[in-house]
N, CA, C and O atoms as a GROMACS GRO file, in nm:
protein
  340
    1UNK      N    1   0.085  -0.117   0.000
    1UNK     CA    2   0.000   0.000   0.000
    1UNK      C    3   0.089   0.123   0.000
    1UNK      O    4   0.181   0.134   0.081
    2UNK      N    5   0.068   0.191  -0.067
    2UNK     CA    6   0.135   0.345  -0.092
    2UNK      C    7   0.088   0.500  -0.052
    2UNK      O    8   0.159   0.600  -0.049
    3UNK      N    9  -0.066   0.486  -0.021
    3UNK     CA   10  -0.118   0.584   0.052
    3UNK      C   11  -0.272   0.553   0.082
    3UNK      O   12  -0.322   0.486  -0.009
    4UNK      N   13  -0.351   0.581   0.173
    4UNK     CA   14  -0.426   0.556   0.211
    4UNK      C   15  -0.532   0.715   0.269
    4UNK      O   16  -0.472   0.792   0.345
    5UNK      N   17  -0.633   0.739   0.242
    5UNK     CA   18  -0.752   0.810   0.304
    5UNK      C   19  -0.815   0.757   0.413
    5UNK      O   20  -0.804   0.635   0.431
    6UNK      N   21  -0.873   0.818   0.484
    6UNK     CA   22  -0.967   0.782   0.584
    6UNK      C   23  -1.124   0.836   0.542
    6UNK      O   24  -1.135   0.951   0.499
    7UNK      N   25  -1.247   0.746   0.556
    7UNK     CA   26  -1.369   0.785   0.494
    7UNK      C   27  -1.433   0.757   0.546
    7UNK      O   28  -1.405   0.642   0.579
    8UNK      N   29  -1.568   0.804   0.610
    8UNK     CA   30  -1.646   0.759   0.706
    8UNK      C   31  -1.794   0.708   0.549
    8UNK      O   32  -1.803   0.770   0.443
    9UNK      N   33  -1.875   0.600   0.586
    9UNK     CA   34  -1.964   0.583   0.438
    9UNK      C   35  -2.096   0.574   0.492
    9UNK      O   36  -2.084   0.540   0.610
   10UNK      N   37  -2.222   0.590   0.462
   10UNK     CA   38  -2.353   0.604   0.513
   10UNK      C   39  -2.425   0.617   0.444
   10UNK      O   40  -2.410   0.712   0.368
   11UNK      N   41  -2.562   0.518   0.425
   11UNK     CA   42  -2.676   0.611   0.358
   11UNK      C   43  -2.742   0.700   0.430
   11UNK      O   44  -2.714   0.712   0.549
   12UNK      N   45  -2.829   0.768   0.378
   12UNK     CA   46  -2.934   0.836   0.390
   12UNK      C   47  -2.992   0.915   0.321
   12UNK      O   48  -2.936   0.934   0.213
   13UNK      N   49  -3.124   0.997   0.347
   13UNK     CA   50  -3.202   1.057   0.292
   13UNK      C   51  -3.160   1.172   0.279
   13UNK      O   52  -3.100   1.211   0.380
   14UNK      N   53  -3.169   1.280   0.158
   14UNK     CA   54  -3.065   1.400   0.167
   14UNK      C   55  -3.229   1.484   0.113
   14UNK      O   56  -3.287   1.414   0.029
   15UNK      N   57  -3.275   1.562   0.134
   15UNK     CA   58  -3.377   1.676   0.129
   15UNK      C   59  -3.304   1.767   0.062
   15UNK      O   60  -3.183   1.783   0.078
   16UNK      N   61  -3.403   1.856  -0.048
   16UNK     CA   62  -3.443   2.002  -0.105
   16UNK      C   63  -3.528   2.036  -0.127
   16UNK      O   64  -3.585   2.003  -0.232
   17UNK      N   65  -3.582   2.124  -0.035
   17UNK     CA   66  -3.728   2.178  -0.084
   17UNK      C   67  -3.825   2.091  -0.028
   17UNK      O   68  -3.858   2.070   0.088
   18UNK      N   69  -3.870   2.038  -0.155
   18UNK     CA   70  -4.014   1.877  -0.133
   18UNK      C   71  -3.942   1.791  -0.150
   18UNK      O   72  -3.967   1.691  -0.082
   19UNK      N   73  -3.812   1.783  -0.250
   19UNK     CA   74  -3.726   1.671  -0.270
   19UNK      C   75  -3.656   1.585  -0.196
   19UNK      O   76  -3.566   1.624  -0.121
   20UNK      N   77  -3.692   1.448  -0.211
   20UNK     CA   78  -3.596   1.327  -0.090
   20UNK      C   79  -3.560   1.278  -0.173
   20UNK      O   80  -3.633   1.238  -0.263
   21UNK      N   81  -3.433   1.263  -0.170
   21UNK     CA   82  -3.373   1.100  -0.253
   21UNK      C   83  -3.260   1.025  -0.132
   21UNK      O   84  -3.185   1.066  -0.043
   22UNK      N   85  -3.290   0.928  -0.177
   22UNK     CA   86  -3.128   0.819  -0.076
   22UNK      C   87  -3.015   0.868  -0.133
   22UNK      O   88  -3.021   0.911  -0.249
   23UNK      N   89  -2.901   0.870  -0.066
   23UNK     CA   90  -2.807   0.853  -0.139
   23UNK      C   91  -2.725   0.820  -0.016
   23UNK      O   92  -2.766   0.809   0.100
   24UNK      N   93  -2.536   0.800  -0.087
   24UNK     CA   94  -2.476   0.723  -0.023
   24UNK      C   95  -2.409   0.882   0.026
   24UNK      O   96  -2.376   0.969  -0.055
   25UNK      N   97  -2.402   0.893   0.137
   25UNK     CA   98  -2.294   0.984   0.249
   25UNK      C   99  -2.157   0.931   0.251
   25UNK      O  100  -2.135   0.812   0.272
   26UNK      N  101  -2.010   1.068   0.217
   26UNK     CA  102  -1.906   1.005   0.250
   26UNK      C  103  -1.859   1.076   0.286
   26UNK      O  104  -1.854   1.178   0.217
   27UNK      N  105  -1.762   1.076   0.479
   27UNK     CA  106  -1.696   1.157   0.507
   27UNK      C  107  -1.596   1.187   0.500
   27UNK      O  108  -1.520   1.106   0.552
   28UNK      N  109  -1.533   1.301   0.442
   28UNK     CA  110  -1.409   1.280   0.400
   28UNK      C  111  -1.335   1.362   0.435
   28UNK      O  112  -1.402   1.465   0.449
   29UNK      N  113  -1.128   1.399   0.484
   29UNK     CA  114  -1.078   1.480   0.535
   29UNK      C  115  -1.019   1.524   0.406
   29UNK      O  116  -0.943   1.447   0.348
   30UNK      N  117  -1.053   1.668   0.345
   30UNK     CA  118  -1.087   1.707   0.175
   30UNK      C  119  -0.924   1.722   0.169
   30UNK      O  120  -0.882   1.687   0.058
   31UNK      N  121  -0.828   1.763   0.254
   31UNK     CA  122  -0.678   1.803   0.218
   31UNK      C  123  -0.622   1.616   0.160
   31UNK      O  124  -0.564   1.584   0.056
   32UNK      N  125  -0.667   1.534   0.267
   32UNK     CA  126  -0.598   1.385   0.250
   32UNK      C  127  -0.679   1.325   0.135
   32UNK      O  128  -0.620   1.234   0.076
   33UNK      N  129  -0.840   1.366   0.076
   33UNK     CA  130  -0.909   1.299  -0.026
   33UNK      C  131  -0.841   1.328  -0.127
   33UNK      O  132  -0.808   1.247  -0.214
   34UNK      N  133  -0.804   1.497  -0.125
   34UNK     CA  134  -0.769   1.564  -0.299
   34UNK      C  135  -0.622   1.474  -0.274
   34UNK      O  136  -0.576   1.402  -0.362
   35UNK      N  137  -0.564   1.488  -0.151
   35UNK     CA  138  -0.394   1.432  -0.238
   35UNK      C  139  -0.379   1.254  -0.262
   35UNK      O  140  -0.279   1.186  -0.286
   36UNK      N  141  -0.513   1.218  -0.246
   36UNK     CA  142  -0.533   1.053  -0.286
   36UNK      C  143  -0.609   1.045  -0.426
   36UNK      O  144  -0.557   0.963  -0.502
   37UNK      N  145  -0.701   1.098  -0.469
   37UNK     CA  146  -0.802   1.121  -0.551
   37UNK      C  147  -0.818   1.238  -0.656
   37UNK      O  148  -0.897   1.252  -0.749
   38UNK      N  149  -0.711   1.322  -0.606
   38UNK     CA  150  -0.727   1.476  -0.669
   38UNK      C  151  -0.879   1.521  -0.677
   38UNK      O  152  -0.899   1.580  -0.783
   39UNK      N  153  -0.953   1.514  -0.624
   39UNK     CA  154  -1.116   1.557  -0.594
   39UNK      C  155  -1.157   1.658  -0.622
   39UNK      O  156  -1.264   1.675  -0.681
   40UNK      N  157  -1.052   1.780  -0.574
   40UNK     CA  158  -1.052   1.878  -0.649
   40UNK      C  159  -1.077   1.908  -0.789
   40UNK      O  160  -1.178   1.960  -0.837
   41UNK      N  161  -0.979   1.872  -0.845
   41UNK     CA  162  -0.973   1.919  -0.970
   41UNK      C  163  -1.030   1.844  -1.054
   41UNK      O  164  -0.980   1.825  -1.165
   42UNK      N  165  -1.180   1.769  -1.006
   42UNK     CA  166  -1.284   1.751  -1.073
   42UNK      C  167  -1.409   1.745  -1.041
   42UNK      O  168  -1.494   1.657  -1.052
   43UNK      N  169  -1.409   1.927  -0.969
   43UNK     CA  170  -1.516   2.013  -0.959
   43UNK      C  171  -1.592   2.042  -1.100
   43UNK      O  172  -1.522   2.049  -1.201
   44UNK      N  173  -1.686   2.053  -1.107
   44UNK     CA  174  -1.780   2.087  -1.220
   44UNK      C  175  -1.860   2.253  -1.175
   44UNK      O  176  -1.872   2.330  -1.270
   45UNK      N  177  -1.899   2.294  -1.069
   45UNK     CA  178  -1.908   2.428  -1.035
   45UNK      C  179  -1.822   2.399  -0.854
   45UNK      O  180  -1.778   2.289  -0.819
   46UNK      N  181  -1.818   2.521  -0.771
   46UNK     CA  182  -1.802   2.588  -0.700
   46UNK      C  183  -1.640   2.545  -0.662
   46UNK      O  184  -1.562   2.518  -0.753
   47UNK      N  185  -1.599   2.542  -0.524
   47UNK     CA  186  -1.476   2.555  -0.498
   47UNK      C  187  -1.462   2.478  -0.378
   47UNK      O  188  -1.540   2.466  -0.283
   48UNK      N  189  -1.305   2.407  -0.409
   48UNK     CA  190  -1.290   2.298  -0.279
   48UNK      C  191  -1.380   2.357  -0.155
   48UNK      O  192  -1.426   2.469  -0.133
   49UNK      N  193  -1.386   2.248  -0.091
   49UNK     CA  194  -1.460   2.262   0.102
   49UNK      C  195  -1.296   2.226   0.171
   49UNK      O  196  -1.195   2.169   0.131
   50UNK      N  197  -1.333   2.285   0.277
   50UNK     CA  198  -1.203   2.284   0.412
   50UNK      C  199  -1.275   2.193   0.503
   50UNK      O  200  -1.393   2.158   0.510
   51UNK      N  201  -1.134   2.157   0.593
   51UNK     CA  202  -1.181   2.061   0.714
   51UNK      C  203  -1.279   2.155   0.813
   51UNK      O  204  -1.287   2.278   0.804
   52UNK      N  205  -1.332   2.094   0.881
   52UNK     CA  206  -1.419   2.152   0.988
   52UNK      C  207  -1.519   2.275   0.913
   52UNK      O  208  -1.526   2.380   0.977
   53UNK      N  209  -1.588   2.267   0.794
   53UNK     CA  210  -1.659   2.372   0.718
   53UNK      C  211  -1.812   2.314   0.737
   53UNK      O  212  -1.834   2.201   0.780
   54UNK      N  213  -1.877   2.373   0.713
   54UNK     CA  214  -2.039   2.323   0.735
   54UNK      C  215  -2.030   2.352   0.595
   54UNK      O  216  -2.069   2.467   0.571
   55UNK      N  217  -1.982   2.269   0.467
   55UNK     CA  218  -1.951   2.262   0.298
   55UNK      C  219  -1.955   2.155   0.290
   55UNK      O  220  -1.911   2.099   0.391
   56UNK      N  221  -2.008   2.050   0.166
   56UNK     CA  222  -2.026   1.988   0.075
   56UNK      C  223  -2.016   1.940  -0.026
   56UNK      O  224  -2.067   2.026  -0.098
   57UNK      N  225  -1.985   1.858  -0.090
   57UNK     CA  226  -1.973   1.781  -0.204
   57UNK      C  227  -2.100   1.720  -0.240
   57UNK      O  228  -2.154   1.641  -0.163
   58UNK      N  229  -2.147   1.751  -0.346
   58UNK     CA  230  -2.267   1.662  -0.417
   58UNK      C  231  -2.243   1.652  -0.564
   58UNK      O  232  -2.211   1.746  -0.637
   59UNK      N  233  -2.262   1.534  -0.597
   59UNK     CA  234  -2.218   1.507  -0.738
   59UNK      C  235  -2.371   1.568  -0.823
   59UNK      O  236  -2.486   1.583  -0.783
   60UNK      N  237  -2.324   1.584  -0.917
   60UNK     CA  238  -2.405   1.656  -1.039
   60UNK      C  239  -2.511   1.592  -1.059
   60UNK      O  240  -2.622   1.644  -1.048
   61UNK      N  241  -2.490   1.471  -1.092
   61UNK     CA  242  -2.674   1.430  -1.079
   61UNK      C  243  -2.757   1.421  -0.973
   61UNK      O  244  -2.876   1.399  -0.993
   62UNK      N  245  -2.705   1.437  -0.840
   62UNK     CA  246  -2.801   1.432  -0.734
   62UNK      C  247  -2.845   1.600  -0.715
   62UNK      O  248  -2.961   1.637  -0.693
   63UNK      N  249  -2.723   1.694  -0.730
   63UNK     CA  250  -2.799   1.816  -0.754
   63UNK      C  251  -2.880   1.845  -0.842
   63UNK      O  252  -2.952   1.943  -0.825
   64UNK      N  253  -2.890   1.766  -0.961
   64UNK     CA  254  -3.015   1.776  -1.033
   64UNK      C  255  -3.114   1.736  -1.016
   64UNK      O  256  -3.216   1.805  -1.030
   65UNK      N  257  -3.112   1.580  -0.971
   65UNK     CA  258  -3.240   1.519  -0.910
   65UNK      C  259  -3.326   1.602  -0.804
   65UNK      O  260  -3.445   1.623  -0.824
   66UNK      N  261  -3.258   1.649  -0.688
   66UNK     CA  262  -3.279   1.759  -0.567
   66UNK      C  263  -3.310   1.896  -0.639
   66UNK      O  264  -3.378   1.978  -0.577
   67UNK      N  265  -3.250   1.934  -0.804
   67UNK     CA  266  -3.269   2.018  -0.771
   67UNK      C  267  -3.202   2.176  -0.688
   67UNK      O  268  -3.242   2.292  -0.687
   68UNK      N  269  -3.131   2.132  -0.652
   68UNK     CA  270  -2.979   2.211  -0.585
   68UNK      C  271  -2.894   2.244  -0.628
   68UNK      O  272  -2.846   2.165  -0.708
   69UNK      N  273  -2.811   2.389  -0.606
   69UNK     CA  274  -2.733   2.488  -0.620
   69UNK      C  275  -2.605   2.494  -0.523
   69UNK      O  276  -2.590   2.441  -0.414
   70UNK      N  277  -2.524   2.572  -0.592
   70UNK     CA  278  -2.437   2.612  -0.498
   70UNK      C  279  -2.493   2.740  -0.425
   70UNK      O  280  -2.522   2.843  -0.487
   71UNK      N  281  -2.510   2.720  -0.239
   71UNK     CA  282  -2.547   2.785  -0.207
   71UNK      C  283  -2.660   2.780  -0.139
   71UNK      O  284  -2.712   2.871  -0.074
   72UNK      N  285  -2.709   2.643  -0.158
   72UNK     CA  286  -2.897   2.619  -0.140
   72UNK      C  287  -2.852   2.508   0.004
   72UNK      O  288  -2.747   2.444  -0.001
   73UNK      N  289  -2.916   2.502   0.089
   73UNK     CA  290  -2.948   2.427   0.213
   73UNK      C  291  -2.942   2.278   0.170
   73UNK      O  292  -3.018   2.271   0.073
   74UNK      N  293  -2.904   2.190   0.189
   74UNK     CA  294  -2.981   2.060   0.205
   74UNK      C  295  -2.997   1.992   0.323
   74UNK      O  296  -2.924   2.026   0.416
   75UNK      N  297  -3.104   1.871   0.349
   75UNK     CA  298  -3.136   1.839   0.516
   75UNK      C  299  -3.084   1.683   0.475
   75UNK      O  300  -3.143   1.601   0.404
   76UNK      N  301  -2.960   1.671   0.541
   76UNK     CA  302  -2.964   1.490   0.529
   76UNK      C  303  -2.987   1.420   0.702
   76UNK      O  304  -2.950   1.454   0.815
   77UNK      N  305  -3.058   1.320   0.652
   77UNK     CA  306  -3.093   1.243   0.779
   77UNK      C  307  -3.093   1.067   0.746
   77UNK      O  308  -3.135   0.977   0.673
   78UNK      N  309  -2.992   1.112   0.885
   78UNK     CA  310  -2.954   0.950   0.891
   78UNK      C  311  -2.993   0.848   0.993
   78UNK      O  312  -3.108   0.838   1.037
   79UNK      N  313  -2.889   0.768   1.029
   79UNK     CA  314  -2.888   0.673   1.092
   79UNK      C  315  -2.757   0.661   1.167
   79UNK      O  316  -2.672   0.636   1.081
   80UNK      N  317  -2.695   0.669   1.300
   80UNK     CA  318  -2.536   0.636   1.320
   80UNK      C  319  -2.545   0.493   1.369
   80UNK      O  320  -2.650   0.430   1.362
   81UNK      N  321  -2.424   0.436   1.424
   81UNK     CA  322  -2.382   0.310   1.427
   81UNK      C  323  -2.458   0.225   1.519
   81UNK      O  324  -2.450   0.102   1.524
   82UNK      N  325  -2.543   0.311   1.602
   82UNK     CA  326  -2.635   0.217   1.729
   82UNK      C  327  -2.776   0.218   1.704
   82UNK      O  328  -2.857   0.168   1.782
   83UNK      N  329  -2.810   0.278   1.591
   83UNK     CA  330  -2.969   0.346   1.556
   83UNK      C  331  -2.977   0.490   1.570
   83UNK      O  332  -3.071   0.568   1.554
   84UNK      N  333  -2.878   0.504   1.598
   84UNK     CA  334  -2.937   0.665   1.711
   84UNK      C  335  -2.996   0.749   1.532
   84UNK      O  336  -2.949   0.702   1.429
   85UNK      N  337  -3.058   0.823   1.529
   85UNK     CA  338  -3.089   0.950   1.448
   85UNK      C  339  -3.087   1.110   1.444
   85UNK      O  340  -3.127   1.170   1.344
   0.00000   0.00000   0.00000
């Protein structure tokens, strides 16, 4: 092994507006993702997120499905490792 990320993975329900869809949640530390993945530099609109940011990553078709912008709220709700919600 030559380098490794750390990623936390989850479904849940991600809200816009009236809009629900599932999708898969991934947490990621964005300085250690881009230098494993370059993540960055395959943004399609807005600009990297920082550690500890209340910012986001959503891939292009779920902002379409939702409906969502750069800039627009979304409500995701989950599930953690004991049930809790």
């Amino acid at each position: 092994m030559s380098s490794f990320t750390p990623r936390l993975e989850a479904f849940a329900l991600i809200s816009h507006d009236s809009t629900t869809k599932v999708s898969q949640v991934i947490g990621i530390d964005p300085e250690l993702e881009h230098k494993m993945t370059n993540v960055f530099d395959k943004l399609v609109e807005g600009t990297k997120i920082e550690a500890h940011s209340r910012s986001l990553l959503v891939g292009s078709g779920l902002a379409e499905m939702l409906g969502a912008g750069i800039g627009d709220s979304l409500v995701i709700y989950g599930q953690g490792f004991h049930g809790q919600i």
